[in-house]
KOLKOLTOR-426126 format. One record per residue (C-alpha): x, y, z; residue number from 1; residue in one letter. Coordinates in steps of 0.1 Angstrom, whole numbers, plus 5000, padded with zeros to 4 digits. Layout:
# residues N
REC     X     Y     Z    n  res
REC     X     Y     Z  NUM    A
...
# end
This chain:
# residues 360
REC     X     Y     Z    n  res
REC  3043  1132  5541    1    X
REC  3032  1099  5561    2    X
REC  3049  1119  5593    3    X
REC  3036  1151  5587    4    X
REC  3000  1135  5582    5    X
REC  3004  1117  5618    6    X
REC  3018  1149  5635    7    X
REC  2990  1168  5624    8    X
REC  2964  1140  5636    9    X
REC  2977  1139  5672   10    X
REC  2977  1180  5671   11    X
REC  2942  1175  5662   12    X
REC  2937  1149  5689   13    X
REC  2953  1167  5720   14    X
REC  2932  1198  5706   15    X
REC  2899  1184  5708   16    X
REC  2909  1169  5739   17    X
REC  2915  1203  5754   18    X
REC  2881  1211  5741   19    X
REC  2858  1184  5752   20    X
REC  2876  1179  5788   21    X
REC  2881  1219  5794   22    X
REC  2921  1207  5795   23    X
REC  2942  1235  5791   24    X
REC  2968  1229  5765   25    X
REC  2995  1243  5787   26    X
REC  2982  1212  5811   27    X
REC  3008  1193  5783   28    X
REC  3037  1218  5790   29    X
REC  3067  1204  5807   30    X
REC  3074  1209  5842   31    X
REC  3098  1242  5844   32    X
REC  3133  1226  5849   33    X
REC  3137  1248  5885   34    X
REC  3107  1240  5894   35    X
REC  3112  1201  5889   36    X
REC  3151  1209  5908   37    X
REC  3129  1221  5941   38    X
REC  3109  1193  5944   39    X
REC  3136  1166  5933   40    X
REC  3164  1184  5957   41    X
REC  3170  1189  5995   42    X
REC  3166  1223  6011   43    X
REC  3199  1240  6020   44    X
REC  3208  1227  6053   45    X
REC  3177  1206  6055   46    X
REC  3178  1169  6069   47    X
REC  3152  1143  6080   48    X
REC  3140  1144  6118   49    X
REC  3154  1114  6133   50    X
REC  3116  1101  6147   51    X
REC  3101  1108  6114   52    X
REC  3122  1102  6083   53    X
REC  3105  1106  6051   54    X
REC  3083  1092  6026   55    X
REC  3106  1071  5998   56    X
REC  3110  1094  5967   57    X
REC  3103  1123  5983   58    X
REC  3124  1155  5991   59    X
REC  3132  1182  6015   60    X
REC  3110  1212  6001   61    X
REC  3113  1237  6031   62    X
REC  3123  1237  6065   63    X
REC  3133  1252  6098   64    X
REC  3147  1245  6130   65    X
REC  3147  1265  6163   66    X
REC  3166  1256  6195   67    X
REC  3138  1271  6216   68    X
REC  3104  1278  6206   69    X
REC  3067  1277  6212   70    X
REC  3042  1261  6186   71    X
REC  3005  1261  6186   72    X
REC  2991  1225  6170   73    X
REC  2956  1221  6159   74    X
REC  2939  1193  6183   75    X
REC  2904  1197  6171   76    X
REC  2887  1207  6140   77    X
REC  2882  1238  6128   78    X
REC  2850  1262  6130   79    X
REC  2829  1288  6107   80    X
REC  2834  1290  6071   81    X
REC  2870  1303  6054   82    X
REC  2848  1336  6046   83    X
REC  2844  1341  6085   84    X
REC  2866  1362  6103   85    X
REC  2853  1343  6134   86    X
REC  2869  1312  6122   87    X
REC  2896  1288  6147   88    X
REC  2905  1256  6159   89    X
REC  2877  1244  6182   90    X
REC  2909  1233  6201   91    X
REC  2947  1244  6205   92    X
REC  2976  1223  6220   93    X
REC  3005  1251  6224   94    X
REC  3039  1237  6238   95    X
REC  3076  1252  6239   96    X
REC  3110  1233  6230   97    X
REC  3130  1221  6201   98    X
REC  3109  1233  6167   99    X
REC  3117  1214  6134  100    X
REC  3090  1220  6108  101    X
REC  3098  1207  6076  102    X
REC  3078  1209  6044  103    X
REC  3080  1176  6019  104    X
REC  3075  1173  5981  105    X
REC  3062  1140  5970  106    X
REC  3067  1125  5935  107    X
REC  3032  1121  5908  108    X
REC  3010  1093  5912  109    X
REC  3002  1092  5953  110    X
REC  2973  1099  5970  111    X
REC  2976  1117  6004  112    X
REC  2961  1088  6020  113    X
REC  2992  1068  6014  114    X
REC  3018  1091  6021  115    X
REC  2996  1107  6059  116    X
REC  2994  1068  6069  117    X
REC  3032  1058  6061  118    X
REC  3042  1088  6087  119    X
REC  3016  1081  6113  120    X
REC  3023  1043  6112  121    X
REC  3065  1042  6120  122    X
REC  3053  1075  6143  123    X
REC  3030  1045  6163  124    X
REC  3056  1022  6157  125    X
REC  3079  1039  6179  126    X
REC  3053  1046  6204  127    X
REC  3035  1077  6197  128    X
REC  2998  1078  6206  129    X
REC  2971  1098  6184  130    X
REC  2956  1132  6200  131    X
REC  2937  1138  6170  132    X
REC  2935  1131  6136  133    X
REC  2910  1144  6109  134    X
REC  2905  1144  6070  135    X
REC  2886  1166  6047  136    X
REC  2853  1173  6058  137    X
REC  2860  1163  6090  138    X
REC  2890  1184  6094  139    X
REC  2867  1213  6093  140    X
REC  2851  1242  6065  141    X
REC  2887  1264  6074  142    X
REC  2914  1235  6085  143    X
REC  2932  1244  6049  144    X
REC  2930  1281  6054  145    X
REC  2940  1283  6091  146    X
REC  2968  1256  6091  147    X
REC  2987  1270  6061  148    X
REC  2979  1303  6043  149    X
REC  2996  1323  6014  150    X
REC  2986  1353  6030  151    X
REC  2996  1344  6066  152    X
REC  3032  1344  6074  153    X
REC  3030  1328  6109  154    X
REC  3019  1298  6089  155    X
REC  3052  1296  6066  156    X
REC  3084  1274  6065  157    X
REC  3109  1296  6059  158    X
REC  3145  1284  6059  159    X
REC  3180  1299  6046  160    X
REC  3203  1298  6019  161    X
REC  3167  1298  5993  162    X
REC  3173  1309  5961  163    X
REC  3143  1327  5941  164    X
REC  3130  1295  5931  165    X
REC  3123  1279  5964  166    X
REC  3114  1310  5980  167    X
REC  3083  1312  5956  168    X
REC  3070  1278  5973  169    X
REC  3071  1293  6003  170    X
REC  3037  1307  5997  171    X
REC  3019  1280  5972  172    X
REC  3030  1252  5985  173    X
REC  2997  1244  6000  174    X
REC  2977  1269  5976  175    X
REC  2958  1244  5961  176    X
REC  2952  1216  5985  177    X
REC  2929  1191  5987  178    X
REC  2919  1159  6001  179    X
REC  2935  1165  6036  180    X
REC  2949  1150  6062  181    X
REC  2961  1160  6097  182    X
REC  2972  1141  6127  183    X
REC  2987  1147  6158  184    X
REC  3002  1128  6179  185    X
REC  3023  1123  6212  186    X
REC  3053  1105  6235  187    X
REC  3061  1104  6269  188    X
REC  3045  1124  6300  189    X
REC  3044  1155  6315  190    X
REC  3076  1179  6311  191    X
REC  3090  1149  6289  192    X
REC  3061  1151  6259  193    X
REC  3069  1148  6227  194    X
REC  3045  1160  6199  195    X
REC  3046  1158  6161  196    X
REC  3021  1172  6136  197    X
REC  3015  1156  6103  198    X
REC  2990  1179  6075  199    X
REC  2992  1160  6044  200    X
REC  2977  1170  6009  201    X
REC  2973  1165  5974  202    X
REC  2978  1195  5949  203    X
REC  2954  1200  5923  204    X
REC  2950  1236  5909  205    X
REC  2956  1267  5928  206    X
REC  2958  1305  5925  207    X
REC  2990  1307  5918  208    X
REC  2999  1301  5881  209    X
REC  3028  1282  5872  210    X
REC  3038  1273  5907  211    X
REC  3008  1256  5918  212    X
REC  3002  1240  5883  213    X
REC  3038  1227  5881  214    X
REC  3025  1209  5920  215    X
REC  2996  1192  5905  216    X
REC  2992  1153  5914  217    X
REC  3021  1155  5941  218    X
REC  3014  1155  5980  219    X
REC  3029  1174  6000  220    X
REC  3032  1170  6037  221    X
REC  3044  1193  6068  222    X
REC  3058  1175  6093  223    X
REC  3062  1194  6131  224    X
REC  3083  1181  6160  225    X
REC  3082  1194  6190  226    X
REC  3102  1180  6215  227    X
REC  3109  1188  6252  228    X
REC  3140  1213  6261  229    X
REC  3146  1243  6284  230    X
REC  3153  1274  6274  231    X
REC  3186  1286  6275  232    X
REC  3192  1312  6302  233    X
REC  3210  1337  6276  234    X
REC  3195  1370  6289  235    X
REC  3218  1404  6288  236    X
REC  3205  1428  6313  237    X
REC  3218  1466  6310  238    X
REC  3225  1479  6342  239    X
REC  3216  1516  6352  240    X
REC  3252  1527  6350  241    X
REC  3253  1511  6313  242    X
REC  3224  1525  6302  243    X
REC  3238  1564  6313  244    X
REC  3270  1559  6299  245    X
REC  3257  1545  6264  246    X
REC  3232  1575  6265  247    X
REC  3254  1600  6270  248    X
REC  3276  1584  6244  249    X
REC  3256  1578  6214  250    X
REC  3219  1589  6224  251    X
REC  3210  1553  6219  252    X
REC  3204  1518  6239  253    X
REC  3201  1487  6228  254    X
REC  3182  1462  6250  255    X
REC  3181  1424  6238  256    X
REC  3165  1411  6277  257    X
REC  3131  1420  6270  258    X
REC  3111  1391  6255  259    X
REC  3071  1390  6242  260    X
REC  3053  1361  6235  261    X
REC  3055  1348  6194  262    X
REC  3042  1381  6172  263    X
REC  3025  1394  6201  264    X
REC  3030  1428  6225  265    X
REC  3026  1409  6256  266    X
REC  3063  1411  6278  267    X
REC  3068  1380  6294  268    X
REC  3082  1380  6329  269    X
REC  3120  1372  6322  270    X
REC  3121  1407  6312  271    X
REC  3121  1421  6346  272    X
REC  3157  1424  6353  273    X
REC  3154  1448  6321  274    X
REC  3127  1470  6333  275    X
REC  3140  1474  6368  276    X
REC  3173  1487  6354  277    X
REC  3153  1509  6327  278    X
REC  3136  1526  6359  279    X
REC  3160  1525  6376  280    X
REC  3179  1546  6351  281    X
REC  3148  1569  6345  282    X
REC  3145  1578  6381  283    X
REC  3179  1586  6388  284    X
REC  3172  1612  6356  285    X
REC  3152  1633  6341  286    X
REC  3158  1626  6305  287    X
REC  3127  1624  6282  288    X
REC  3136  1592  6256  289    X
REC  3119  1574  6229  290    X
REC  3110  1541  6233  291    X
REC  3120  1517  6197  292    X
REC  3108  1487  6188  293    X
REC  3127  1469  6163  294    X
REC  3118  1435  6144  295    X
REC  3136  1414  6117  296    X
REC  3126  1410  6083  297    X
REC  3103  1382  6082  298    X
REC  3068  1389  6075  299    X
REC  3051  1415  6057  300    X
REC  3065  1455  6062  301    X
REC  3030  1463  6078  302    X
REC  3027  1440  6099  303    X
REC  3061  1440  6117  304    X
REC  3053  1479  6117  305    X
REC  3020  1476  6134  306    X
REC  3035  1450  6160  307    X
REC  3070  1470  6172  308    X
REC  3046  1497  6176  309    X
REC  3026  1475  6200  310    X
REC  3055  1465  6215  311    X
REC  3073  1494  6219  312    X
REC  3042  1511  6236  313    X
REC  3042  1479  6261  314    X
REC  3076  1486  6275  315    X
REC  3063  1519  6280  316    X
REC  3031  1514  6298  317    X
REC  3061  1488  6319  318    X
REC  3079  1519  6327  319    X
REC  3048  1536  6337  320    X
REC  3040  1510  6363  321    X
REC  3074  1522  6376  322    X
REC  3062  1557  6389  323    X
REC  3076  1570  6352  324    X
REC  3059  1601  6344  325    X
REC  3041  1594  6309  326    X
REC  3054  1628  6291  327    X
REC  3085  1614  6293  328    X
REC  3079  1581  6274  329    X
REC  3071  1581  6239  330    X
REC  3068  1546  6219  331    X
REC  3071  1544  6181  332    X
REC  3079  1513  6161  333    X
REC  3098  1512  6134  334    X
REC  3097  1476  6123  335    X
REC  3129  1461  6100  336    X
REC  3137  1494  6090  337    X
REC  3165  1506  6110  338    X
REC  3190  1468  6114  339    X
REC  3220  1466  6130  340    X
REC  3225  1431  6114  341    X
REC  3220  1413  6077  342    X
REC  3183  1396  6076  343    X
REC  3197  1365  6056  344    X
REC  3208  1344  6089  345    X
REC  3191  1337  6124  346    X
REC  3222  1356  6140  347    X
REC  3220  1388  6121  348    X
REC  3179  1386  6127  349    X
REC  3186  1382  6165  350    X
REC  3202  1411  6166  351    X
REC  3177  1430  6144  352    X
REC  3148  1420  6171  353    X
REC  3156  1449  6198  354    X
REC  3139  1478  6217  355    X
REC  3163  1506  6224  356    X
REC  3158  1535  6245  357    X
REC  3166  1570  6222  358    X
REC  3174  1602  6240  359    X
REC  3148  1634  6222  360    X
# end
């Protein structure tokens, strides 16, 4: 009786509680058990960047890694409202290289203060020098919503090998951020520059229901390196000849030599060799083809639609520049929808990111 009698007083206690601190009772729920796995457990494949290591206690939430890249850091504070569609970094530092971008979880009971500063102090221990550095107000009215957004896939830190869990973080895991922090910071001169990008926060609330409530009171913390490396000279040009002879085979061409800058339709000049054989081709004949453009599955369906159309109709207008006569180019996109690969590694996704040439 004497238990029952204290079991019902805390009841009451936690109850009223709830009702005089607007405390949800589920705030007393237990973390959910795979939730608690992703942020006490490394990413698949995922391993500290040698210059930054990571905060003690923490874990590997997301990451990736690209040989050759281009990234766009924040160097000045950002502008208009989050309600504005006019709203931007006042200032952009865009570089191209090694890209490691890696996403950490931190445990309860540490403010974002603590965590930013032990990053930024072994970065100046080792000789890195601050471009700019902001926090919360100063950061800017849209910093949060421009730097990493749910609804903004070009933000995201998407690795491999997820499984349903972890993917679901790849959206909240900065949902419901506050008390920011952002630095960025640089090494060495010239073609030799390093850069790394530290955005800390602390998670309190969110949109997003169990996943941003099971992040309250922890920081989390993307770290981006960028550091200096050429581009690898891996371009496969299909000659004229090529190009006739897969035609007349299978109605189809695949070209992977023509390259656009990061999720836009602008070609960039590397893909010359492949336009001079594609006219070259065209004016030898007078076949009327279908210009494809082809993307992977990363990002939403519309918008890889939208932008292999754009792309697509860029190698065309290319073409025209040739002396090509418009009626016989005709650009459509078709987006992930038609892949010559699997979408679940960077190899099969390489492949899937294509323009090919279709007889009509």
């Amino acid at each position: 009786m004497y238990l029952m009698h204290n079991a019902l007083k805390s009841s009451l206690l936690i109850l009223s509680l709830c009702l005089f601190t607007s405390i949800s009772p589920l705030a007393f729920a237990a973390t959910d058990p795979a939730h608690e796995k992703v942020f006490t457990t490394d990413a698949p494949n995922a391993k500290d960047h040698p210059l930054t290591g990571r905060y003690q206690g923490s874990s590997i939430m997301l990451q990736t890694r690209k040989a050759f890249d281009e990234i766009s850091f924040p160097a000045g504070p950002a502008t208009e409202p989050d309600y504005s569609s006019n709203k931007k970094f006042s200032k952009m530092l865009k570089a191209e290289g090694t890209v490691t971008r890696t996403v950490y979880m931190v445990p309860k009971g540490r403010s974002s203060l603590e965590v930013f500063r032990n990053f930024t102090d072994n970065l100046a221990s080792k000789g890195f020098k601050p471009v700019f550095q902001c926090d919360s107000d100063s950061c800017g009215p849209s910093f949060k919503s421009l730097k990493y957004n749910w609804n903004d896939v070009r933000t995201h830190v998407q690795g491999e090998g997820y499984d349903v869990t972890r993917n679901r973080f790849v959206q909240a895991v900065f949902d419901g951020a506050k008390d920011i922090r952002y630095a960025l910071l640089q090494k060495g001169a010239g073609a030799a520059m390093t850069y790394v990008g530290v955005y800390a926060a602390l998670n309190s609330g969110g949109t997003m229901g169990d996943l941003t409530d099971s992040m309250s009171d922890r920081v989390s913390v993307l770290v981006e390196v960028l550091e200096p490396k050429a581009m690898e000279q891996n371009i496969v040009t299909v000659d004229a000849d090529a190009i006739s002879k897969e035609l007349a085979a299978n109605g189809s061409v695949s070209f992977y030599g023509l390259y656009f800058d990061t999720d836009k339709a602008i070609i960039k000049p590397e893909s010359k060799p492949q336009l001079d054989q594609m006219a070259k081709y065209l004016k030898a004949n007078t076949a009327a083809v279908y210009i494809v453009g082809h993307t992977d599955t990363q990002g939403v369906l519309d918008y890889n639609m939208t932008l292999s159309g754009k792309r697509a109709q860029a190698v065309v207008d290319a073409l025209k520049g040739y002396g090509i006569a418009d009626a016989r180019l005709i650009a459509k996109g078709v987006g992930p929808l038609a892949p010559r690969a699997s979408n679940a590694a960077d190899a099969g996704r390489a492949k899937n990111r294509r323009v090919e040439m279709v007889l009509r």
